[in-house]
Structure formats: C-alpha cells, structure tokens
N, C-alpha and C positions, 0 to 999 in steps of 0.2 A: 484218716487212719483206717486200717483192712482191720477186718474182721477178722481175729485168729481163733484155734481150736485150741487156746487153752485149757478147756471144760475136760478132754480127752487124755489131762497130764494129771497128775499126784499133785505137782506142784513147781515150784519153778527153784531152782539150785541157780545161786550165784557164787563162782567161783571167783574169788581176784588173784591174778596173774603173781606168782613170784612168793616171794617170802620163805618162811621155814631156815634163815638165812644166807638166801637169793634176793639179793636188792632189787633185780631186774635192771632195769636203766635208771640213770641218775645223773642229774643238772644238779648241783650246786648241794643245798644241803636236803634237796628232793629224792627220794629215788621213787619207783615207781610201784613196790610192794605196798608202802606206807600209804601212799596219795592212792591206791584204789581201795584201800579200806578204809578212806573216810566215807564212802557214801555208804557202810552198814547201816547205821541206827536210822536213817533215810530214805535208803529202801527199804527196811522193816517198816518203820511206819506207814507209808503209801501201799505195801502190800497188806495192813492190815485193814487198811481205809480201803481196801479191794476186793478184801475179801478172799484172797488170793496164799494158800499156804507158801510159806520161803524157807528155805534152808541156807545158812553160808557157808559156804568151802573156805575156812580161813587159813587152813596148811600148804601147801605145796603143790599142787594136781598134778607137776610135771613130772614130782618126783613119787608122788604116789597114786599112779594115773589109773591103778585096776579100783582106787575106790570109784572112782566115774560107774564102774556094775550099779551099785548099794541106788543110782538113780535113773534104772534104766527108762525106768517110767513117768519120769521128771523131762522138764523142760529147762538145757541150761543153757548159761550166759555165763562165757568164763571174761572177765572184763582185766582189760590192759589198755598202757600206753605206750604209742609208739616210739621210739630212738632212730636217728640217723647223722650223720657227720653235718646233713645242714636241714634241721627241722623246717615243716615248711608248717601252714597254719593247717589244718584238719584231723580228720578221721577217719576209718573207714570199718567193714566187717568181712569176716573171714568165714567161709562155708568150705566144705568139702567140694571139690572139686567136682566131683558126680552127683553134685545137686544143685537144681534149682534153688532161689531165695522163696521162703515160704512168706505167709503173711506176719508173723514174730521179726523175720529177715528186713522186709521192706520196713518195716514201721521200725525197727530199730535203727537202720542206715539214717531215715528221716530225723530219727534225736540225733543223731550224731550232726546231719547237717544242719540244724536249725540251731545248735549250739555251738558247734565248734567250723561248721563246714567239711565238706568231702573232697578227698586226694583222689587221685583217679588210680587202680592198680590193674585189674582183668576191666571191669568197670568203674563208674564214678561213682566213689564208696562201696565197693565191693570187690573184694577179691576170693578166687576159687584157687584152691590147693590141696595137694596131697601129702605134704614134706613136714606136717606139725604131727606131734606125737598123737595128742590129746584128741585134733579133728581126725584122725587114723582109726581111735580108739573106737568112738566113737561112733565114726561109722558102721565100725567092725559091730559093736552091739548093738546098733541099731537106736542109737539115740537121738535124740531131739538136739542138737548139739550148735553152738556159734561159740567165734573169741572175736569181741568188739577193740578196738586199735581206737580207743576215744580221740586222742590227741596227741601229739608230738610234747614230752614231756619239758623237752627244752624249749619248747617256744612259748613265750613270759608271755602274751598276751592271752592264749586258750588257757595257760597254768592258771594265771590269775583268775580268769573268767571260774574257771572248774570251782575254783577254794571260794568265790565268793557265790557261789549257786547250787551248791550242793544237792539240796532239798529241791529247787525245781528241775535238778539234771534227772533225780531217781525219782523226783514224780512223773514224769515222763518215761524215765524204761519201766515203772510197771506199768505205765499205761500202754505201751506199744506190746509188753508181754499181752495184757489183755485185752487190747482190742479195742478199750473205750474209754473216755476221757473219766478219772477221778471226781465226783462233787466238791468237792473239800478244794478249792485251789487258794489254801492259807497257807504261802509257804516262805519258809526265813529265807532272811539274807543272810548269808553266815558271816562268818567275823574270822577265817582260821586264817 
C-alpha cells in the first residue's frame, strides 16, 4: 500500500453514485443507488478506527454537482457500479483524463482488484476521461476527485461477494484513502 497525503485534506467525502430517485443500474430487484449505500455505517466505523474525518453525499451529486465546492478541500470518492448488456466479473477507477493516478488512485484500484478483480479500459483498472459531469467539475475546481466502477452490478458472483463483505470491502477503502493498514481487523460477515 503507497503512502498517501491524506494529512493535506479536511477530510475524505464519499459520495454514492445515483439516488435522489435515479436507480442508476438495476439486476433483478437490485439497483445500484441502494447496494452503494449499504457500505455507509462501514465506512463510518473504519474511518473512525482511523481517525480519519468522513462526510456522505447521500443525494444525488449528478444532479446537484456545484455542491462538490462545499469540498474543495476534501478528498472524494464518489462510488458506483458498473452496467453493461453482458457483465463481465471486475472493477475498475475513473480519473480525469489529464491526470496521473495519485497514491489514493493506485491503492484504490488494488481494493477493487483483490476483491472483485480489474477490467481493463485506458488501463488494467483504470480509466482516464473527460466526458463525466462530476470528473469535469471537479477538475475545473481543483479537487482531489475519483468515481470507483466497483463491479458489474449484474454479475451474481462479485454481487454476492459485495453483500457478504461489506465491512471488510470499507475497511480496506479507508485504508487505501489513508495509506496504512487499520489495527482493528475485527470485521463481520454480513448476512444482507
């Protein structure tokens, strides 16, 4: 795991993709607003065990993307899952296209592969663009800015994986947020 400059941010903003009455993508009786706020109460705890301040964005960001200002100074992580007509198994992360992967970048990509594995897009588990609102915004203000693509919401085997590991999926991204591994690695199986 890289050492990151989290010391340098207010705090880290997790935004989850969708909602505010946008499903986002949707398998079966899944959609993908709901399944990325199950790991709130998850990542709270681990960023408290971290020491680490957290905020959640639990409205909308796409439709209300100038609140993204309110953290210019914040470190965020807006988190989704990916949709396609034939799901494959992985994940990947999303940066602006005129950026390098910082050290938050790479240790992020690494949760995604060691829990779900990596699609290949620009790279293996990384993709650079310029065409999302949000990574636009973003850059335009100069923020610390990623949208993580955890997994293919319709493929049964990463879904199930996700609903029964919750707790050790977000003790791992605050640890990649900060740099260094948690003491504490007491973490549930979940049962959703």
């Amino acid at each position: 795991m890289k050492t990151t400059t989290v010391h340098q941010y207010a705090g880290l903003l997790i935004a989850f993709g969708h909602g505010n009455g946008d499903p986002g993508c949707v398998s079966g009786q899944f959609t993908e607003a709901d399944m990325v706020r199950k790991l709130k109460p998850y990542l709270q705890r681990w960023a408290n065990d971290a020491n680490l301040k957290i905020a959640f964005y639990m409205d909308n960001l796409y439709q209300h993307a100038a609140d993204m200002k309110k953290y210019a100074d914040w470190i965020v992580v807006e988190i989704h899952m990916d949709a396609a007509a034939k799901p494959q198994q992985g994940g990947h992360l999303i940066i602006h296209r005129d950026y390098q992967p910082d050290a938050i970048d790479d240790n992020l990509i690494m949760v995604i592969k060691n829990h779900f594995g990596l699609v290949t897009r620009n790279e293996l588990g990384l993709s650079k663009r310029d065409d999302l609102l949000n990574l636009n915004n973003a850059r335009n203000w100069g923020i610390n800015y990623r949208l993580m693509e955890l997994f293919f919401l319709a493929e049964p085997t990463d879904r199930a994986y996700y609903l029964e590991n919750l707790d050790l999926i977000s003790k791992h991204l605050i640890e990649a947020v900060v740099g260094k591994a948690i003491a504490d690695d007491k973490v549930c199986i979940c049962t959703n």
